[in-house]
C-alpha positions in Angstrom: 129.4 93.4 129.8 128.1 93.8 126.2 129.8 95.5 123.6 126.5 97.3 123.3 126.1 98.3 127.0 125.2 102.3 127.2 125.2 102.8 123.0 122.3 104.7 122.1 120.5 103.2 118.9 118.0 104.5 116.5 115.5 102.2 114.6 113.2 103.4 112.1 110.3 101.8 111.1 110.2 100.1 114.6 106.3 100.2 116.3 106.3 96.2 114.6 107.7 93.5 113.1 111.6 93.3 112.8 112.1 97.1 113.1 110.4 96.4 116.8 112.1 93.3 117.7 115.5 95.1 116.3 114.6 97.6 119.2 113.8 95.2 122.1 116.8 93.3 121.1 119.4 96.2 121.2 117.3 97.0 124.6 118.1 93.6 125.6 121.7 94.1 124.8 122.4 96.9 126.9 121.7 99.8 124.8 118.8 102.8 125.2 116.9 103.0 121.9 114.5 105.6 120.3 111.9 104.1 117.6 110.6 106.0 115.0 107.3 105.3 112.9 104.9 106.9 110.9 102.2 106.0 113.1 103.6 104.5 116.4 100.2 104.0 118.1 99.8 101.4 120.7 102.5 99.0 119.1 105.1 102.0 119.6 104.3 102.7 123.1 104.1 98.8 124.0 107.9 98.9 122.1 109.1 101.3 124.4 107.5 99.9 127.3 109.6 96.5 126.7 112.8 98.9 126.1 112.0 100.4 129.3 111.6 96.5 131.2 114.6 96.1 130.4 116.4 98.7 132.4 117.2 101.3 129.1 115.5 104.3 128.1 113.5 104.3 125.2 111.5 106.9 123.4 109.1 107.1 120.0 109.4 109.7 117.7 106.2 110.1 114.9 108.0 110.9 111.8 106.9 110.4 107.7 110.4 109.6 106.3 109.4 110.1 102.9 110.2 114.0 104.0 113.5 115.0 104.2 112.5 117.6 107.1 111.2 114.8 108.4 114.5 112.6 108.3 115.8 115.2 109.9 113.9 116.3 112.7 113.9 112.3 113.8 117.1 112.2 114.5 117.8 115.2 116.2 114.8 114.3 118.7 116.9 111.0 118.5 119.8 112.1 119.5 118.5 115.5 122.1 116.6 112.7 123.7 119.4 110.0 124.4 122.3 112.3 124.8 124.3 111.3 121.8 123.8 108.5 118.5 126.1 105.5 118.4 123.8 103.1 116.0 121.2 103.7 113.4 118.9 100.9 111.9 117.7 101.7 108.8 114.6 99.4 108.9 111.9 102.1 107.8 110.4 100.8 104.1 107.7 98.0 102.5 105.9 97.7 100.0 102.6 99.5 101.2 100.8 96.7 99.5 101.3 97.9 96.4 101.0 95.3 93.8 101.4 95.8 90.4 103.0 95.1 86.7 105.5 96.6 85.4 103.1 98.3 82.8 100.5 99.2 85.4 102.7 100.9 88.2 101.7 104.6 88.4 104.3 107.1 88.8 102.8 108.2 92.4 102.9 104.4 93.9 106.7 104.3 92.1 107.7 107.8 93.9 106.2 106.4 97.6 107.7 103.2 97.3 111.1 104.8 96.4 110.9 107.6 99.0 110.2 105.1 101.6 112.8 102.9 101.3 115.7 104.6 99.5 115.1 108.3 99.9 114.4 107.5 103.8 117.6 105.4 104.2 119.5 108.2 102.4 118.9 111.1 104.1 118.6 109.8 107.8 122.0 108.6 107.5 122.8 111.9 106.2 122.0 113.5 109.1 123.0 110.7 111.6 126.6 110.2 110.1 128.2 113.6 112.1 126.7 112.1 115.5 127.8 108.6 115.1 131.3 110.0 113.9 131.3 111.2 117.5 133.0 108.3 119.5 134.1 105.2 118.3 132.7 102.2 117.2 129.2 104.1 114.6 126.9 101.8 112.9 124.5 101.8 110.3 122.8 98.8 109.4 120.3 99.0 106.3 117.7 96.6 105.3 117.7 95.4 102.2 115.8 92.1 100.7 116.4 88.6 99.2 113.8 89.9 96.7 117.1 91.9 95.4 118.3 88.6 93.8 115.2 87.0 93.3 113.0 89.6 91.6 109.6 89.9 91.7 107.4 91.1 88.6 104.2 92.5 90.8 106.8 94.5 93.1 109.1 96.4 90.7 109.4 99.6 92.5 110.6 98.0 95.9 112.9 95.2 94.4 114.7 98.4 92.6 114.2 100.5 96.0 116.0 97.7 98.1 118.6 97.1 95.3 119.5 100.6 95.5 119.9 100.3 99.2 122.3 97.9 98.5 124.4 99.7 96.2 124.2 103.3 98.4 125.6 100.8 101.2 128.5 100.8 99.5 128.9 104.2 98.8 127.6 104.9 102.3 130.7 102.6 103.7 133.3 104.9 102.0 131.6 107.8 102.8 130.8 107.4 106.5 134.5 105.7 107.7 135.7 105.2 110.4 131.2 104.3 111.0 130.9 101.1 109.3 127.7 100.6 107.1 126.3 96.9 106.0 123.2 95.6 105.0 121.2 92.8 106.2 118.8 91.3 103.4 116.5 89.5 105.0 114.5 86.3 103.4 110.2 85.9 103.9 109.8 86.7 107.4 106.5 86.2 109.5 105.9 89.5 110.8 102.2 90.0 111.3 101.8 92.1 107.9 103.3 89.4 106.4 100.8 86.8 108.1 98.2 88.8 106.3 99.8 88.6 103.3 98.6 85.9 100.1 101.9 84.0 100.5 101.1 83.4 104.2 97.4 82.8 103.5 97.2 80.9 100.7 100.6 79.7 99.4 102.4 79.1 102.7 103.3 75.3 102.4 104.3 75.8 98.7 106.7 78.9 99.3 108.3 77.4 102.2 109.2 74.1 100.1 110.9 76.5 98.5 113.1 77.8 101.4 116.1 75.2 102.1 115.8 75.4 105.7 111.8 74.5 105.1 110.0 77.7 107.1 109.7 81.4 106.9 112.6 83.3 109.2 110.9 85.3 112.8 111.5 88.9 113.1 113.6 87.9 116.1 116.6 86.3 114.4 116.8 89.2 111.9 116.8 90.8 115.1 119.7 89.4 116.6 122.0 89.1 112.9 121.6 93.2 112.9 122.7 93.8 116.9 125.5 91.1 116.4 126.4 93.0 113.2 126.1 96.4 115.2 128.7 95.0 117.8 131.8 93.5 118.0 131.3 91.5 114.8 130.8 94.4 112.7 134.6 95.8 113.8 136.3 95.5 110.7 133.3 95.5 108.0 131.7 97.3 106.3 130.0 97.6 102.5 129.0 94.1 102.5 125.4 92.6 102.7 124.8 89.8 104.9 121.5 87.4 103.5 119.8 86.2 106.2 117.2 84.2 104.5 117.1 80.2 105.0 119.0 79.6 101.9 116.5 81.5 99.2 119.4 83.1 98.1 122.7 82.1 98.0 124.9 84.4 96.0 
């Protein structure tokens, strides 16, 4: 039986790319899963549907995570509607396709951006921590990015957004014990809004001559590094940040 057999799991950001194939994999590991998007749509319900082939329950929840009362009521429809909360997957954040210098960024992309990502990842976990406290063995996984180390000068805003992620997932980890709290920071990875992007488009064979393992990663093994991390290998850590990235970065 899986270590994950019967947990109940919460992804955010999860109607596509990794946030959906975090979902269908927990699903696939035993565990019933509730989604949570902005706009889950057709992708959501075809999410759930694959949660639901699989033998688990599974749910979406419409939520705008930049809003606290929105954090809040997610995972309490989260948790009425599974029966209890033993994992939470911080996946919700981007960079809305917001690209811009340093000198150009207006303070209302800079406050979306940072809401999204950090503010989301803070006060979801806020709630979620006294439920996962509940029985043995809580998780929270946040998402984080190899663009942490790299930099990036057109995405400011989210490279400071996801390296404050990092740094609340250590404060989260002493905070939240006995749940354990990582981070998983993934590399380029070819979910379809990345497909649309310019580095898929027009600079794929260049960026991925750049990548030591030579291509860009799938949703699905990010998939599978966050529910191995959210099982039995995560049992004894916690504050740490795993890069799952093809070798971009290798701190």
């Amino acid at each position: 039986m899986s270590a994950l057999s019967d947990r109940r799991v919460l992804v955010t950001g999860a109607a596509r790319g990794i946030g959906a194939a975090t979902a269908r994999a927990f699903a696939a590991a035993g565990a019933d899963v509730a989604i949570v998007d902005i706009d889950p749509g057709h992708e959501g319900e075809a999410v759930v549907s694959d949660i639901e082939a699989a033998g688990r329950r599974g749910t979406a929840i419409q939520a705008d995570l930049t809003a606290v009362e929105d954090c809040r009521r997610a995972v309490g429809a989260a948790v009425e509607l599974l029966g209890g909360l033993d994992v939470l997957v911080n996946n919700a954040g981007g960079n809305l396709g917001i690209y811009a210098t340093f000198e150009d960024l207006t303070e209302s992309d800079f406050d979306l951006i940072v809401a999204l990502n950090l503010k989301s990842t803070f006060f979801v976990s806020q709630e979620a921590i006294p439920h996962l406290r509940r029985r043995p063995g809580g998780r929270i996984v946040n998402l984080a990015s190899e663009l942490v180390w790299v930099g990036y000068e057109l995405m400011p805003a989210y490279v400071a957004a996801k390296g404050a992620v990092v740094a609340l997932t250590r404060s989260m980890a002493r905070a939240a014990a006995p749940v354990t709290v990582n981070a998983v920071a993934p590399g380029p990875t070819a979910t379809e809004r990345f497909k649309r992007g310019k580095w898929y488009r027009e600079e794929r064979q260049r960026r991925e001559a750049d990548i030591p393992l030579g291509r860009f990663g799938e949703p699905e093994e990010i998939a599978r590094f966050i529910v191995s991390v959210a099982g039995e290998t995560g049992d004894w850590c916690t504050g740490q940040t795993f890069h799952v990235n093809g070798g971009v970065v290798m701190p």
